[in-house]
Residue, then its C-alpha position, 0 to 999 in steps of 0.5 A: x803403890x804405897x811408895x808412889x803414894x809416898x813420893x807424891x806426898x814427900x813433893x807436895x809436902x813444903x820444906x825448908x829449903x837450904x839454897x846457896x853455894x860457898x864462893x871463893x873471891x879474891x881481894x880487890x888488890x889480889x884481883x889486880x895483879x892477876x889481871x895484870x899478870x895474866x895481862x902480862x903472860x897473853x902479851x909474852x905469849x903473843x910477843x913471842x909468837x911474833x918473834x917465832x914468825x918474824x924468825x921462821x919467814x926471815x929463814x926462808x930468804x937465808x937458808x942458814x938460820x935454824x927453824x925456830x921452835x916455840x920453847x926457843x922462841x920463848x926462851x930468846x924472848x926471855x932473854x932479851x927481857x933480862x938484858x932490857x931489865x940490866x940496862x934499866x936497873x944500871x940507868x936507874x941505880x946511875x941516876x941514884x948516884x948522880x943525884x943521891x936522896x933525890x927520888x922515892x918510891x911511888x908505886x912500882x915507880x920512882x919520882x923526885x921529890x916534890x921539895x928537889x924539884x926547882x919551881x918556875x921562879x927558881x927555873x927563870x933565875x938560873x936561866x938569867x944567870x947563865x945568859x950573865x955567865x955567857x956574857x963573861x966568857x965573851x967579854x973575858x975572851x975579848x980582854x985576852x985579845x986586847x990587852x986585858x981591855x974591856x970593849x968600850x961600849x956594849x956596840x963595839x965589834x968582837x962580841x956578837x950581838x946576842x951575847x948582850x941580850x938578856x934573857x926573854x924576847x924584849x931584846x934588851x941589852x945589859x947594862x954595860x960599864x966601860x973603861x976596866x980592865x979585866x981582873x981589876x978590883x971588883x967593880x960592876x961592869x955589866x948587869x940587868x936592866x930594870x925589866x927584872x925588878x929590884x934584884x938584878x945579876x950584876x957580873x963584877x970585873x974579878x969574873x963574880x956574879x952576885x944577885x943585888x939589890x939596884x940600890x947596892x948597884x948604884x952605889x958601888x958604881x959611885x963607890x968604884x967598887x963592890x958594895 
């Protein structure tokens, strides 16, 4: 009786009351790459059960391949991991030779340096002159066929039409000197129309490509010769 008595009083009498568990929690960035690398450990898994059923249905029509078991089936699929990530690693460090200091490491990733990569304006200029460039190989092949000649006017036939063209959809053509020869002493025999503003590419008659003001172009034409 007396310890009934003594429960019933230890219930009813109020305590204080110590409540709460200690918790574990892992840090917001530790967080992440678990969950990238159970990620990673469900797709490995399932890529290789596919391999293993891919393997054994392939073995019902060609009676020589062996059964493939899951330990095998995970090792094939970890192997061709390893050779995926050699072609990845020899493309990358290629890359990096070819254009050294080029790229830096963002994140697992590398990007080129925002200072390497050439802006639109820069983009247009190259493009301009490379067209300038096509155009000397055309005229050059030209004066080796006749007589180290320049083609009289920029309509005359042996150089297609669109070698004259400049750069964009305008359709313009270069603005052709006549009546050199090619490697004469430099003088300009072809360069950019207006459409481009104060600086033009100017193709000299020694095969050189300069970037000029159209003041300087005009005074070497009247001058004869390179400003």
């Amino acid at each position: 009786m007396s310890s009934r008595l003594s429960c019933v009083l230890l219930l009813l009498t109020p305590a204080v009351a110590l409540a709460g568990m200690p918790s574990f929690l892992l840090t917001e960035v530790a967080s992440r790459r678990f969950q990238a690398i159970s990620f990673f450990l469900a797709l490995f898994l399932l890529v290789t059960l596919a391999v293993r059923a891919l393997w054994n249905r392939l073995g019902r029509d060609v009676p020589r391949l062996p059964k493939l078991s899951f330990g095998s089936a995970l090792a094939l699929v970890f192997l061709w991991g390893l050779g995926f990530q050699l072609v990845l690693s020899m493309i990358a460090g290629g890359r990096e030779l070819m254009t050294p200091g080029a790229w830096e490491k963002k994140g697992a990733t590398y990007e080129l340096k925002e200072s390497e990569l050439p802006s639109e304006k820069e983009l247009v200029l190259q493009a301009r002159r490379q067209r300038l460039e096509e155009l000397r190989v055309a005229l050059w092949a030209y004066a080796a066929a006749h007589g180290n000649e320049f083609p009289p006017s920029d309509l005359a036939p042996g150089i297609p039409e669109e070698r004259w063209r400049v750069v964009g959809g305008s359709g313009l053509h270069y603005i052709y000197v006549s009546g050199y020869k090619a490697d004469a002493p430099a003088a300009p025999l072809a360069y950019e129309p207006g459409l481009f503003g104060r600086e033009r590419w100017v193709l000299f008659t020694d095969g050189d490509i300069r970037q000029l003001p159209v003041q300087s172009i005009h005074a070497a034409l009247a001058g004869g010769g390179t400003p």
